[in-house]
C-alpha positions as CSV (number, residue, x, y, z in Angstrom):
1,X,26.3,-17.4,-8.1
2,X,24.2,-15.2,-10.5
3,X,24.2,-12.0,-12.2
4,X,21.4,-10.6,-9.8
5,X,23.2,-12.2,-6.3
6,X,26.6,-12.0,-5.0
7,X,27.9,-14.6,-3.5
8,X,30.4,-13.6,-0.9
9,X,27.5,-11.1,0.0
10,X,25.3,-13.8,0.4
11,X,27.0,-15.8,2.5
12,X,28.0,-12.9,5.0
13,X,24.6,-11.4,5.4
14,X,23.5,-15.3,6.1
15,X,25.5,-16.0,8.5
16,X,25.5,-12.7,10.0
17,X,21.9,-12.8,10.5
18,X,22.5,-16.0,11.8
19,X,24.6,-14.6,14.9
20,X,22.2,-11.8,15.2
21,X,19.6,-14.4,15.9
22,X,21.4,-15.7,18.2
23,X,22.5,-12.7,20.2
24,X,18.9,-11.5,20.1
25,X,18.0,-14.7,21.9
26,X,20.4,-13.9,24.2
27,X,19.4,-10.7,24.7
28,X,16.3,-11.6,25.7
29,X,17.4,-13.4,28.1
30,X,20.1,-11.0,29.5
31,X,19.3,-7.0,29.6
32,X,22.8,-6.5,29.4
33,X,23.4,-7.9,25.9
34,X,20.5,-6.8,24.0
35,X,22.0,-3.0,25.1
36,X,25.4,-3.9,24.2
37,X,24.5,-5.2,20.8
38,X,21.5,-2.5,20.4
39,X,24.4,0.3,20.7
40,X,27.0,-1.7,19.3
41,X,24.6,-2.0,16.1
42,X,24.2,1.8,16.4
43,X,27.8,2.4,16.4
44,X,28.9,0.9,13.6
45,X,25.8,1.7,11.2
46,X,27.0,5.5,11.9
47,X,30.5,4.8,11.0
48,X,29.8,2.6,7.9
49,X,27.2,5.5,6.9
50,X,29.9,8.2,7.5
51,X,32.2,6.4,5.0
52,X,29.5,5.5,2.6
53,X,25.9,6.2,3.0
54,X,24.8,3.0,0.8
55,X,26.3,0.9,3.7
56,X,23.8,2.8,6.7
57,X,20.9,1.7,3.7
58,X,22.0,-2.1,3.7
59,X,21.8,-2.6,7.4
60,X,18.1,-0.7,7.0
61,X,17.0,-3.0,4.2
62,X,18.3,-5.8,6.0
63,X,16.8,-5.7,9.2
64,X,13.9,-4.8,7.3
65,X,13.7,-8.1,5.5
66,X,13.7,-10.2,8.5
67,X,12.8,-8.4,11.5
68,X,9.1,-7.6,11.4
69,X,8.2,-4.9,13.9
70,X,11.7,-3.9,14.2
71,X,12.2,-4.9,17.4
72,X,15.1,-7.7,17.2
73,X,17.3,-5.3,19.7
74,X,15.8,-2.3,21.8
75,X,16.8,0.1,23.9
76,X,15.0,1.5,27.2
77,X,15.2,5.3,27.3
78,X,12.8,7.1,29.7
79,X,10.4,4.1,29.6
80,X,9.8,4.3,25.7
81,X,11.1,1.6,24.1
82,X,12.9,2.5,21.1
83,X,13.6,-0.3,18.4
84,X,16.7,-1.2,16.0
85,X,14.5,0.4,13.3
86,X,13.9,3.1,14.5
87,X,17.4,3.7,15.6
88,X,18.8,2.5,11.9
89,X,16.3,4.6,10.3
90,X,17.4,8.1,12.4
91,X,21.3,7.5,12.0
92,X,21.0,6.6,7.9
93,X,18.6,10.3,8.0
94,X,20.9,12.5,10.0
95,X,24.1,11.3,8.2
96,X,22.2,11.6,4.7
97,X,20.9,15.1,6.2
98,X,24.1,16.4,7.1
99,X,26.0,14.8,3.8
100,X,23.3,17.3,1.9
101,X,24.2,20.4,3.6
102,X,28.0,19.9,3.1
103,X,27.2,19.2,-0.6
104,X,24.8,22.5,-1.2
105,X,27.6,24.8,0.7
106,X,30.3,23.3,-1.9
107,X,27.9,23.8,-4.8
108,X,27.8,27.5,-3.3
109,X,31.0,27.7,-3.6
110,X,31.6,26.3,-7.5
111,X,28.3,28.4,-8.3
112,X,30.5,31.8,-6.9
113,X,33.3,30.1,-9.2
114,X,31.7,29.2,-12.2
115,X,29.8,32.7,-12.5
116,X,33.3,34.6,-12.0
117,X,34.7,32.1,-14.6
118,X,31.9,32.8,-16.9
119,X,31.9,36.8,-16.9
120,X,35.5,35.8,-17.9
121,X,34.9,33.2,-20.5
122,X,31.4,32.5,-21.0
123,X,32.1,30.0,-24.0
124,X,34.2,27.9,-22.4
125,X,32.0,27.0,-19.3
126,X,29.5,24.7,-20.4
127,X,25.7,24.8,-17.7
128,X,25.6,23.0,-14.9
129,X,23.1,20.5,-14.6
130,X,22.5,18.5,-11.7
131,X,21.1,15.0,-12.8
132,X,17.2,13.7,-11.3
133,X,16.2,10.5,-10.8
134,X,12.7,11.7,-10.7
135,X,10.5,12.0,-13.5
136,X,7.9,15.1,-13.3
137,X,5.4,12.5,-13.0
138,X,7.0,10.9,-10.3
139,X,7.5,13.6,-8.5
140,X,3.9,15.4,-9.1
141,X,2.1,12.3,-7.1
142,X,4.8,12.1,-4.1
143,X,4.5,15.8,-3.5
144,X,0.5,15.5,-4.1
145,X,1.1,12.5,-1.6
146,X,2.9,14.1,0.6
147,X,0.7,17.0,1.4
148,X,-2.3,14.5,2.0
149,X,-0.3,12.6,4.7
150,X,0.6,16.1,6.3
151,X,-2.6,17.4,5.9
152,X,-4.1,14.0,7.8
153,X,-2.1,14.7,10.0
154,X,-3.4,18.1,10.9
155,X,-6.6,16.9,10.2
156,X,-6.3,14.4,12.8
157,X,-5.2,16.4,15.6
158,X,-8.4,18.6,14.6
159,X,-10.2,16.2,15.1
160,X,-8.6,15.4,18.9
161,X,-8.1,12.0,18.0
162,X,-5.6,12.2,20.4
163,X,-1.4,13.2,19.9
164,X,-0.1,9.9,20.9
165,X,-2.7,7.3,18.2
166,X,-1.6,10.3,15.5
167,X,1.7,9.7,16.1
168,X,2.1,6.2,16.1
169,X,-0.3,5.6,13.3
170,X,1.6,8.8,11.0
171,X,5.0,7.3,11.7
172,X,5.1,4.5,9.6
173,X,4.5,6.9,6.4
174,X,8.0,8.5,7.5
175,X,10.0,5.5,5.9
176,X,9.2,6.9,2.4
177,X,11.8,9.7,3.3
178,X,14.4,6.6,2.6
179,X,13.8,7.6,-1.2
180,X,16.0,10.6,-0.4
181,X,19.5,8.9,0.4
182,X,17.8,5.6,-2.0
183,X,18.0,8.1,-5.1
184,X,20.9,9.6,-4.3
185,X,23.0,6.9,-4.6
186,X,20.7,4.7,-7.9
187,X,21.7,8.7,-9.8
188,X,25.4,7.5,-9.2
189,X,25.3,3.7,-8.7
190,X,22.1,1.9,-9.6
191,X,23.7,-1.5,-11.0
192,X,25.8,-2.0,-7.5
193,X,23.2,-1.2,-5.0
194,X,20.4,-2.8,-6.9
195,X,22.3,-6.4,-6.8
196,X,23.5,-5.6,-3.2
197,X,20.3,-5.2,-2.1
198,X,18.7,-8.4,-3.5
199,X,21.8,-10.4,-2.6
200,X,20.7,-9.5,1.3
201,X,17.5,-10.2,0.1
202,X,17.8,-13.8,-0.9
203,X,20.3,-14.2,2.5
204,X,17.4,-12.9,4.4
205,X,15.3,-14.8,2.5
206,X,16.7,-18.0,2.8
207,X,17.6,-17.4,6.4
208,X,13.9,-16.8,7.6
209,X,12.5,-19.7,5.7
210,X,15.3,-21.6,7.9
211,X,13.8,-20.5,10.7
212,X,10.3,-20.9,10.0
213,X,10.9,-24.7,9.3
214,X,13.0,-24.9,13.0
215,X,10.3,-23.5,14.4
216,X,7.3,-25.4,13.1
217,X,9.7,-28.1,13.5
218,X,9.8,-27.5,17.3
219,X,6.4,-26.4,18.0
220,X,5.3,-30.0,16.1
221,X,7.5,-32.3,18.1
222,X,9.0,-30.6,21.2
223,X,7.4,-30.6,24.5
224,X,6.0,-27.7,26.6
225,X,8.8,-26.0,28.0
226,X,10.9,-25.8,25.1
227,X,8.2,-24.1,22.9
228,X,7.0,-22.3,25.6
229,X,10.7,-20.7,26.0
230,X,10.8,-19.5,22.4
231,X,7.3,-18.5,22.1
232,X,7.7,-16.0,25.0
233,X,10.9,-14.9,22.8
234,X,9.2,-14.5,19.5
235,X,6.0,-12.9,21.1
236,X,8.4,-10.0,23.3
237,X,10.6,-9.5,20.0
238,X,7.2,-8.6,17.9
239,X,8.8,-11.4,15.2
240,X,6.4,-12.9,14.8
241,X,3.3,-15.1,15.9
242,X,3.0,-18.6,16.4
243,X,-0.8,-19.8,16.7
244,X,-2.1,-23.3,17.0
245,X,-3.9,-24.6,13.8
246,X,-5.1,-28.2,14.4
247,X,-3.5,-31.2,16.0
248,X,-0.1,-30.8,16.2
249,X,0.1,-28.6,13.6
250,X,1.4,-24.7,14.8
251,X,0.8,-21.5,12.5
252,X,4.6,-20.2,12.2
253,X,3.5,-15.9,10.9
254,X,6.3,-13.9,10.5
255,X,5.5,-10.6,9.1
256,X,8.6,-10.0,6.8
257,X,7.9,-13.2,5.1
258,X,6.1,-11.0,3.1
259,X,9.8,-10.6,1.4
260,X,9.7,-14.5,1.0
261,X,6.7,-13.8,-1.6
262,X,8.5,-11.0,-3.1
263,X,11.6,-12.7,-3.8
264,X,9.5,-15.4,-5.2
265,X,8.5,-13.3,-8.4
266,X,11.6,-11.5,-8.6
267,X,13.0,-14.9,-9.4
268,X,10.2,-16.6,-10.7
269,X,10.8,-14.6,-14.2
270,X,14.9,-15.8,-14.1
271,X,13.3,-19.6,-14.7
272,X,10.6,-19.3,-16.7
273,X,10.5,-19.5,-20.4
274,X,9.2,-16.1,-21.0
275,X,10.1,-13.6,-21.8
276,X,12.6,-14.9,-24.2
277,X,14.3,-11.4,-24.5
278,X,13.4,-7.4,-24.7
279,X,14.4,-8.3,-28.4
280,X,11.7,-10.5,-29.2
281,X,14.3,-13.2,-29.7
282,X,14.6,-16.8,-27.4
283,X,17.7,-17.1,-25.5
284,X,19.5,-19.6,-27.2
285,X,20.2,-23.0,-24.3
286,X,22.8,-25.1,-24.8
287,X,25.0,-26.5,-22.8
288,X,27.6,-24.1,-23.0
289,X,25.5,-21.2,-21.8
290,X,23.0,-22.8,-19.6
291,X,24.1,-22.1,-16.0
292,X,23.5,-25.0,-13.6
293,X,24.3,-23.7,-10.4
294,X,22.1,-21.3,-11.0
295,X,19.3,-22.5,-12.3
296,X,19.6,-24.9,-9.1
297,X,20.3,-21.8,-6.5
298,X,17.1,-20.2,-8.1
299,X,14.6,-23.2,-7.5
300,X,16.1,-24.1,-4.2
301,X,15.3,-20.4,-3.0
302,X,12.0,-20.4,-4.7
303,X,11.2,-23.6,-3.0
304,X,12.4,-22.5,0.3
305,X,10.2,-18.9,0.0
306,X,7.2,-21.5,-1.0
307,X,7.5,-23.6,2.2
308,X,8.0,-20.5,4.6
309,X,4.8,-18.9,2.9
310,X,2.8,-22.5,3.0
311,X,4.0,-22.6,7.0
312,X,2.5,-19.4,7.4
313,X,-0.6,-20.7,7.3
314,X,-1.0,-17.1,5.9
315,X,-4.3,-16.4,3.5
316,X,-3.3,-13.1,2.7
317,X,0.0,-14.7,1.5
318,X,-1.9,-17.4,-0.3
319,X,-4.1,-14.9,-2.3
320,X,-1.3,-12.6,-2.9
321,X,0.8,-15.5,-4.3
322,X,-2.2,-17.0,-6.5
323,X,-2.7,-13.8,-7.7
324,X,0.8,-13.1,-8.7
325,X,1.3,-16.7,-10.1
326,X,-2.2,-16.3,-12.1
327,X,-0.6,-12.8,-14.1
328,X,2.3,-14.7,-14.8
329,X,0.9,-17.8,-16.4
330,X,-1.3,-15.6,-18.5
331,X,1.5,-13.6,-20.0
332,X,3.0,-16.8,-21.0
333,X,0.0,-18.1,-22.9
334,X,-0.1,-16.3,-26.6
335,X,2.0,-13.8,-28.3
336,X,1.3,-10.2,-29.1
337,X,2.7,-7.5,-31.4
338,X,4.8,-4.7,-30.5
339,X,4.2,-1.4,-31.6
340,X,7.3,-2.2,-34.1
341,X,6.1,-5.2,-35.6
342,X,8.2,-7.8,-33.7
343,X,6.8,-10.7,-31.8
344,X,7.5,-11.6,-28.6
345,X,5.4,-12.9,-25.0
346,X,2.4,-11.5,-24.0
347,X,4.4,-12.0,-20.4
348,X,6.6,-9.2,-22.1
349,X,4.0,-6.8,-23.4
350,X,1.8,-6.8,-20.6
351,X,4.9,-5.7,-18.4
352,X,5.6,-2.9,-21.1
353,X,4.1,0.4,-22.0
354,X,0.8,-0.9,-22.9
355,X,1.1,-3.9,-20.6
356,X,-1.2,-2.6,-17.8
357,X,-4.1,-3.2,-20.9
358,X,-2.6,-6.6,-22.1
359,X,-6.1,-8.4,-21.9
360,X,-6.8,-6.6,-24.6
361,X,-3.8,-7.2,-26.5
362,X,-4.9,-11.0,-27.1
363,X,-4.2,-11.9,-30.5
364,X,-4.3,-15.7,-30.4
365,X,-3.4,-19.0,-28.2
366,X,-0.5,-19.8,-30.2
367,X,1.3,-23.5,-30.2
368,X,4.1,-21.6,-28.4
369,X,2.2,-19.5,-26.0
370,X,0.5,-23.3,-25.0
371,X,3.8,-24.3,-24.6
372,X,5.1,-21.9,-22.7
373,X,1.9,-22.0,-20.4
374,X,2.8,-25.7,-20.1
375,X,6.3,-25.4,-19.1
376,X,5.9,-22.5,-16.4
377,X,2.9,-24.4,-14.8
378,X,5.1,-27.4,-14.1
379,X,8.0,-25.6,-12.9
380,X,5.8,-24.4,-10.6
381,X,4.0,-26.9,-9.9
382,X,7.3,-29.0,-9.5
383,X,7.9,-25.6,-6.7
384,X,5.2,-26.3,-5.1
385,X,5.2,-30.6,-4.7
386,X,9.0,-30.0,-3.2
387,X,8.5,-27.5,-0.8
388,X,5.0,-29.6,0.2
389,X,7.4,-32.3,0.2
390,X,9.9,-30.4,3.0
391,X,6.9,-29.9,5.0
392,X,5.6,-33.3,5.3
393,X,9.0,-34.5,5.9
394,X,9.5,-32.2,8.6
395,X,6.5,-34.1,10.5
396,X,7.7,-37.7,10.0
397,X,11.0,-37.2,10.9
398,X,11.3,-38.4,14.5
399,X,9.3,-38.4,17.1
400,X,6.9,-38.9,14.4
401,X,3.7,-36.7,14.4
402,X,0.2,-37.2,12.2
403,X,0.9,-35.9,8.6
404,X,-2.8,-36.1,8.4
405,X,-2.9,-33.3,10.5
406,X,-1.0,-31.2,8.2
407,X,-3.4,-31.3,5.5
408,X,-6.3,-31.0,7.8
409,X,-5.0,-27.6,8.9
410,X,-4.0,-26.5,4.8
411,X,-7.9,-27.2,4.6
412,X,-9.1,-25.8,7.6
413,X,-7.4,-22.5,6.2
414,X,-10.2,-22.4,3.3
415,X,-13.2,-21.9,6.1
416,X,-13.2,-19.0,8.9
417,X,-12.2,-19.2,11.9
418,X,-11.6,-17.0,14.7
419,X,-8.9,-15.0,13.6
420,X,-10.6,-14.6,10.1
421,X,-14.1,-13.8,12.1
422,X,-12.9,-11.0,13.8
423,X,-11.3,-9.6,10.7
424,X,-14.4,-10.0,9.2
425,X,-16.1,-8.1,12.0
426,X,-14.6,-5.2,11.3
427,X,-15.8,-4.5,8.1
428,X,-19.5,-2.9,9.4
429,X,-18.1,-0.6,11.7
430,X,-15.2,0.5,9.0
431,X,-17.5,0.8,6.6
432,X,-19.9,2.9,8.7
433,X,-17.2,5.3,9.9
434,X,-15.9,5.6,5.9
435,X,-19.5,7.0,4.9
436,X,-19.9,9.5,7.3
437,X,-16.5,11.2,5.5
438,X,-15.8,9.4,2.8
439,X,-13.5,11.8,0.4
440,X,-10.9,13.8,3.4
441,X,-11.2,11.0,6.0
442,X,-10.9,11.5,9.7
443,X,-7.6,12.2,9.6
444,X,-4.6,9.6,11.5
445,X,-5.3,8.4,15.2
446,X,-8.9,7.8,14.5
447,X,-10.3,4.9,16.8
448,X,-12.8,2.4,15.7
449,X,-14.5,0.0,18.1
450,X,-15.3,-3.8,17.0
451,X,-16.4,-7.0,18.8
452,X,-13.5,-9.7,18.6
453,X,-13.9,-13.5,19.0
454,X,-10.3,-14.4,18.8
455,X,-9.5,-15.9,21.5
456,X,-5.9,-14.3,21.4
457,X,-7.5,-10.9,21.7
458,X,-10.9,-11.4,24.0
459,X,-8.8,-12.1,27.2
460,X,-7.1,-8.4,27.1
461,X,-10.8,-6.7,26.3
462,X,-12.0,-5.3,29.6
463,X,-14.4,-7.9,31.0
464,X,-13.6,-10.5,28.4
465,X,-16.1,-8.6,26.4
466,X,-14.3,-8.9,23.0
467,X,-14.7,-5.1,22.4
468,X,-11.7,-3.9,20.8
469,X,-10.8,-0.5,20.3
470,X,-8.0,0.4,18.1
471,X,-6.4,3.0,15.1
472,X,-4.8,-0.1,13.1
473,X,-7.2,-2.5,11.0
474,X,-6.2,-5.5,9.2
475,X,-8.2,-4.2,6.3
476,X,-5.1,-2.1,4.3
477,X,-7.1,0.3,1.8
478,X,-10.3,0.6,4.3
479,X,-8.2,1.6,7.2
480,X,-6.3,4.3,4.6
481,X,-9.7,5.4,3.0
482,X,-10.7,6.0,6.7
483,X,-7.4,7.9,7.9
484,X,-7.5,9.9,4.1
485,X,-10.2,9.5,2.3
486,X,-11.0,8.6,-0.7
487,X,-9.0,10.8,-2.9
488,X,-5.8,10.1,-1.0
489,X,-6.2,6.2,-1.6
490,X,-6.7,7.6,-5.4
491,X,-3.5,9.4,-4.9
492,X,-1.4,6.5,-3.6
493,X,-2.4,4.0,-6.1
494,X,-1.8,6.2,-9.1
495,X,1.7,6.9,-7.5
496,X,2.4,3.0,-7.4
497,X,0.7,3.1,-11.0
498,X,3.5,4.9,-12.3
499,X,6.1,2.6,-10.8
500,X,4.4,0.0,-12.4
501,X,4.0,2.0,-15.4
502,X,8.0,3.0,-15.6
503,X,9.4,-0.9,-14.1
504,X,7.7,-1.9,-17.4
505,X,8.5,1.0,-19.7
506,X,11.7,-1.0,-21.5
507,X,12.4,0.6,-24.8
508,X,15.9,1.1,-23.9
509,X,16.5,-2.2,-23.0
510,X,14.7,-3.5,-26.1
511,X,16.9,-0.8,-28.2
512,X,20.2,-2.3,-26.4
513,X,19.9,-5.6,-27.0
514,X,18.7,-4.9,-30.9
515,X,21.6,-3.4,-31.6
516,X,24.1,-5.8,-29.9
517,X,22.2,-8.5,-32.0
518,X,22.8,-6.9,-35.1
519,X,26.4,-6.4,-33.9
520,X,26.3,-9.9,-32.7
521,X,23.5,-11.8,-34.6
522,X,26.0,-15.3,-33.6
523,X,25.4,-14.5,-29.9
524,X,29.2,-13.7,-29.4
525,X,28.5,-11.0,-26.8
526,X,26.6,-13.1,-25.2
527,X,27.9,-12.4,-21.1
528,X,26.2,-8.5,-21.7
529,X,23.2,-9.4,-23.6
530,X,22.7,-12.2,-20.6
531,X,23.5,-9.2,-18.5
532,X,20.4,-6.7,-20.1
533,X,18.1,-9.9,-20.2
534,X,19.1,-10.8,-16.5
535,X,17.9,-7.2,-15.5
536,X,14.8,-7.1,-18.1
537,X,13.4,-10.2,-16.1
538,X,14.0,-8.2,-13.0
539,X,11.5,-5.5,-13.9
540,X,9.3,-8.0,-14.6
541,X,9.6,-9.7,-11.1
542,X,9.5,-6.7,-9.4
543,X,6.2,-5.9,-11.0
544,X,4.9,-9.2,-10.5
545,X,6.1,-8.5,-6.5
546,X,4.1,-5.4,-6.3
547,X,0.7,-6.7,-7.9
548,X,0.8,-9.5,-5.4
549,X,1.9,-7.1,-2.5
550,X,-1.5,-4.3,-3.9
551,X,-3.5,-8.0,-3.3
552,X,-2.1,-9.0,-0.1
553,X,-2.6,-5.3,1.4
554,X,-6.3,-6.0,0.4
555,X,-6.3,-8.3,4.2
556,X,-3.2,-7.4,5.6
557,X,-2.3,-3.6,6.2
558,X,1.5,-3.7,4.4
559,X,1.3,-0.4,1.6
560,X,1.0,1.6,5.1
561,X,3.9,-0.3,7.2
562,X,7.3,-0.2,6.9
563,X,7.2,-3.3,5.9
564,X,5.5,-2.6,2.6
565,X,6.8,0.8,2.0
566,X,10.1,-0.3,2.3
567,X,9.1,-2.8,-1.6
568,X,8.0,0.6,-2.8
569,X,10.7,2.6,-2.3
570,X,13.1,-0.2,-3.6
571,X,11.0,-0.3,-6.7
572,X,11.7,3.4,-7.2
573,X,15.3,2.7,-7.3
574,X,14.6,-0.2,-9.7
575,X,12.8,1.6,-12.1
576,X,15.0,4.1,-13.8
């Protein structure tokens, strides 16, 4: 299928997913099924992570990917409800735990055998060295991090902002401890889990977008009861909301489409015309090496991420795509030089060492920087008039509906309405709050109280009054300045800085594929130097992923959900 997705994995995680929908559905309906499968799940994940714990990590990443809160299957245990996720998330930990502690009592062991061999021989034993994945700077700003989310903690039970709001809001920061089993296995086996991970990906991917357009599909033409069954479904499950817009148009939200718009720029970069290579040097197209199937799988994926994320009727998605799409046509539009002289994309520069400053790298508009400009915008504009396409069809296909509705909801989007109103209300009291402690915070737990005028949300208030109180904001960096202040904020965004910073630090790559063109300068190596290309447009997609996901959390809270955290520990792996 392509260098970056298996096939056989695609289709099993598809389908899979498929039948988990299905049994979720089911289990819904029937307490019976949703504990069978719940343990069933559980089961298996802990054998599969006992044999290899890159298997346990697969399941977590795939859930993750489509399944929102987390909550596809639960369990009822003393009348807390405890989700897939969080079940996943403590069998992968206590099977990577324990896999730790056999591993330090064996290198006991050969450390009492390699110091009796070296008072034998000390010349012939050569030092151990345990290999890190970790760069000192990386791990500076995690531990740096790490103390300012323990010490909120602390800080909030100080406070008495009371155990149980501290413990749900601190919890989510607990999926960063994936990095630990994450870099265990990218030390050993980057290349394998890497493509693994985004062949579930674009099976997740393409799966949810599936389901987006069934359900806007149904919610557009069905009557009341049907709807009505599978809105009560998605709204139980936490997967996702479903709001009327206008007409018969129906907002289909999903949180973990936020993957859909992540999987957009990691292949965004694998049809574009930039960069050309690491090398400086185009790619050469011809018939014999252009890949059809490919190049077909790619825009049929990017055009089914692009309807899902139009169907969301998300703005937060919107911006965080135009953002994203905005850095990318930019690189494409001149040519800079490296620091060895040899030309290549501002695309590629900006994503390199000194790409974080490529505005100031602008050397001209070049004939083919104009060109390249030209040909990316109308791929994606051709992205964006197909999957606009898909959703009109959707509507006229029978019983037929009012397309005109369609686009009166797109624009309706651009104003405020209720939802965006009461987002927008809680920017004073934030604010307010954020003043009175502006550097430490209040610590996690801490309760803010706003007036609401969705009408999802007034009917729960006590009186109808609209007053919400609550810990969680829609507001990403306000809510974290409030919880940790202003230098913890500082700290998390210099920590994604330097995974920015390293996904675009590719002088190895550069120096790989010089050398095989020297070797090679007729292109007759031409499956590996595909191969280091393949993977140097990666970086660039995820880095393209994690701008628009640092713009989205701007509205949407996603860099403190598992949700988001879940992109940044992948990028981690990615990254060395």
């Amino acid at each position: 299928m392509s260098n970056l997705i298996n096939f056989k994995i695609f289709k099993l995680v598809f389908f899979s997913l498929a039948v988990a929908e299905i049994l979720s559905f089911l289990g819904w309906k029937f307490l019976l099924i949703n504990n069978v499968c719940f343990w069933a799940l559980a089961v298996l994940v802990l054998i599969l992570s006992l044999k290899k714990i890159e298997y346990g990590l697969y399941f977590i990443f795939a859930e993750l990917f489509v399944g929102s809160f987390g909550y596809l299957f639960s369990f009822n245990f003393g009348g807390t409800k405890i989700s897939l996720r969080v079940m996943l998330f403590l069998i992968v930990m206590a099977v990577w735990l324990v896999n730790q502690i056999k591993n330090i009592r064996h290198s006991e062991r050969s450390a009492s055998w390699r110091r009796a061999m070296e008072s034998q021989s000390p010349n012939k034993i050569p030092p151990s060295r345990w290999p890190s994945a970790l760069g000192m700077t990386e791990k500076k700003w995690l531990l740096i991090f790490t103390g300012i989310l323990l010490l909120s903690f602390l800080h909030g039970l100080l406070r008495g902002n009371g155990f149980a709001n501290i413990f749900l809001d601190f919890n989510n920061w607990l999926y960063f401890l994936l990095l630990l089993p994450v870099l265990s296995i990218v030390k050993l086996k980057k290349s394998e889990f890497t493509n693994t991970l985004i062949s579930i990906l674009a099976a997740a991917a393409l799966f949810l977008s599936l389901k987006t357009l069934f359900l806007f599909y149904v919610f557009s033409h069905a009557d009341g009861g049907l709807w009505t069954t599978i809105y009560k479904f998605i709204r139980d499950t936490l997967s996702g909301e479903v709001t009327h817009v206008s007409g018969n148009i129906f907002r289909i939200f999903i949180q973990s489409q936020v993957y859909l718009l992540i999987l957009f720029f990691l292949l965004l970069p694998q049809i574009s015309n930039f960069p050309a290579s690491p090398a400086g040097r185009q790619f050469p197209i011809s018939k014999k090496n252009t890949n059809y199937k490919l190049q077909i799988t790619n825009y049929a994926l990017l055009v089914a991420c692009l309807l899902s994320l139009i169907l969301s009727f998300s703005r937060s998605f919107w911006v965080g795509l135009g953002v994203g799409v905005f850095v990318f046509l930019v690189g494409s539009l001149s040519r800079v030089r490296s620091e060895s002289d040899e030309s290549r994309d501002l695309g590629t520069s900006f994503l390199c060492k000194k790409g974080m400053r490529f505005l100031g790298s602008l050397r001209s508009l070049g004939i083919n920087g104009a060109l390249a400009f030209a040909r990316n915008f109308a791929k994606i504009l051709g992205v964006v008039v197909l999957a606009l396409f898909v959703a009109f069809l959707a509507l006229i296909l029978p019983p037929q509906r009012d397309e005109n509705a369609f686009l009166n909801a797109l624009q309706g989007r651009f104003g405020v309405d209720a939802a965006a109103s009461s987002r927008i209300s809680q920017i004073k009291p934030l604010t307010q709050e954020i003043l009175k402690s502006p550097f430490i915070g209040f610590g996690f737990g801490k309760t803010i109280t706003y007036n609401s005028n969705d009408p999802r949300l007034v009917p729960q208030t006590a009186g109808g009054s609209g007053k919400i109180t609550t810990y969680a904001f829609e507001w990403g960096y306000l809510d974290m300045v409030l919880k940790f202040g202003v230098v913890g904020i500082l700290v998390y965004l210099f920590l994604i800085f330097t995974i920015l910073k390293r996904l675009v630090n590719v002088k190895a790559q550069i120096l790989n594929v010089k050398n095989e063109l020297s070797a090679s300068p007729t292109g007759g190596q031409i499956t590996n130097y595909e191969l280091q290309i393949t993977n140097y447009r990666l970086r660039i997609g995820f880095a393209l992923a994690l701008i628009s996901l640092l713009t989205v959390n701007i509205f949407s809270p996603y860099l403190n959900h598992p949700l988001g955290i879940g992109f940044i520990v992948l990028s981690f792996a990615l990254m060395f």
